[in-house]
N, C-alpha and C positions, 0 to 999 in steps of 0.2 A: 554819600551812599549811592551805589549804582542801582542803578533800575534791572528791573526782569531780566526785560531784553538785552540788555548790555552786558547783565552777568550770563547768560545763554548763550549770548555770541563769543564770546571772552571764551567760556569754557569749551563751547566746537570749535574753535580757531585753535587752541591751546591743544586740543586732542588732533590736529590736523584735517579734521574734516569739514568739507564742501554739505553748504545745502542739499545738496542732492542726494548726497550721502544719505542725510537724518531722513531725506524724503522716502529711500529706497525702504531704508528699517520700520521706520515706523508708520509709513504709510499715510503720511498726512499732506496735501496740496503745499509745492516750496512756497506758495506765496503766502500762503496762512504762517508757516515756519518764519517767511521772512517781514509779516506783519507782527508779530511775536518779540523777535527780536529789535524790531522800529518802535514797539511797545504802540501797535496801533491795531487796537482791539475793536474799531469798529467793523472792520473788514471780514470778520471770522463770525459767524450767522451765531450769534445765542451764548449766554455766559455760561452756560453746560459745556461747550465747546470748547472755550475758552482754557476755563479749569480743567477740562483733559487732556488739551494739549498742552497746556504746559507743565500738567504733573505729568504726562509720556514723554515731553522735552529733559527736562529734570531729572527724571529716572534713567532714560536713555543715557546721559550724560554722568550722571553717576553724582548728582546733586539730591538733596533733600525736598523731597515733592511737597511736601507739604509745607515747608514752609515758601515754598513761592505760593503755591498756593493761598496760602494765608493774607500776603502781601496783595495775591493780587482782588480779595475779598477785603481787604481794608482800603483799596483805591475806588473801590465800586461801592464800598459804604454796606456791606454786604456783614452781618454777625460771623465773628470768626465760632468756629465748632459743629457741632452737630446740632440741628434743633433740634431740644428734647418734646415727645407728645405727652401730654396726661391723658392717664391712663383710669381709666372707671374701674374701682373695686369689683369684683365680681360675688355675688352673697351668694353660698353655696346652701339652700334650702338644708332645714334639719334633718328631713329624714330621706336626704339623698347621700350614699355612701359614696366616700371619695377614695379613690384607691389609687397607684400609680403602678403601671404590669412595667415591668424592665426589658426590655427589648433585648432580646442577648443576641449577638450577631455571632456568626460563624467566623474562626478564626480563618484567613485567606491563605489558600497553598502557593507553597514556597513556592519559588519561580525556579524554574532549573537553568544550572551554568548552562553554557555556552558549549563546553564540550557534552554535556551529558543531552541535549536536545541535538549535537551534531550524531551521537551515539542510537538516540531513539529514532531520528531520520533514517541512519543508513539499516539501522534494523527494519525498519519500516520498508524504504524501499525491497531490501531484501524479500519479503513476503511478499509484496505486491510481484513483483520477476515472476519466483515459485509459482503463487496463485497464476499467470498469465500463462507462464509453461505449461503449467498444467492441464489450462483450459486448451493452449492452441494442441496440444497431445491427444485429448479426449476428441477435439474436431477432426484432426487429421487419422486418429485409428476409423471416427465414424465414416468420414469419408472413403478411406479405404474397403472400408465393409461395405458399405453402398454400391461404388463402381464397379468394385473386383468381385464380388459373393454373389 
């Protein structure tokens, strides 16, 4: 069975891409990328780290994040899943009433096509021209009242 790393590199080679490539997308240091695929995890600060890069390696690649993931918590001896917390019952005194208010949210307005916002724009600018017409009209008659009267 092939390691992390070997099925990461396997699969960017196979899609034609360069380190550098993955480096540009997703933003990760190439050397971290190419300690990943050397499967040498010391190099890369912290197992939080670890486990994101290579469920973004994984994903980017169009592989199953979690289950590298998973592999790579069963080589670190790490509980595969989610730790569950216990959780303290909460005793709701008798003579406090419990009610639940339903939050109704407002349905969101449709978004308008593309011609009908290019529609509202040239309406738009149209009023704005008028309005400025109008005003440079109103300055230049007052002007003329001024100099000439």
């Amino acid at each position: 069975m092939a390691t992390i790393g070997e099925e990461l590199k396997r699969e960017r080679n196979r899609r034609g891409l360069t380190i550098k490539d993955v480096e540009r997308v997703l933003h990760i240091r190439a050397a971290y990328l190419e300690a990943l695929e050397e499967d040498n995890y010391k190099i890369i600060p912290g197992d939080v780290y670890v486990k994101g890069f290579i469920g973004n390696y994984a994903d980017f690649l169009g592989l199953e994040r979690h289950r590298f993931i998973d592999r790579y918590k069963s080589i670190i001896g790490e509980p595969l899943g989610v730790p569950l917390r216990k959780l303290k019952p909460r005793r709701v005194p008798a003579h406090e009433e419990v009610e639940r208010q339903v939050e109704v949210v407002p349905p969101r307005a449709k978004r308008l096509s593309y011609t009908s916002r290019q529609q509202r724009r040239k309406k738009t600018l149209a009023q704005e021209r008028f309005a400025v017409s109008v005003i440079l009209i109103c300055v230049l008659i007052f002007l003329i009242w001024l100099f000439f009267m």
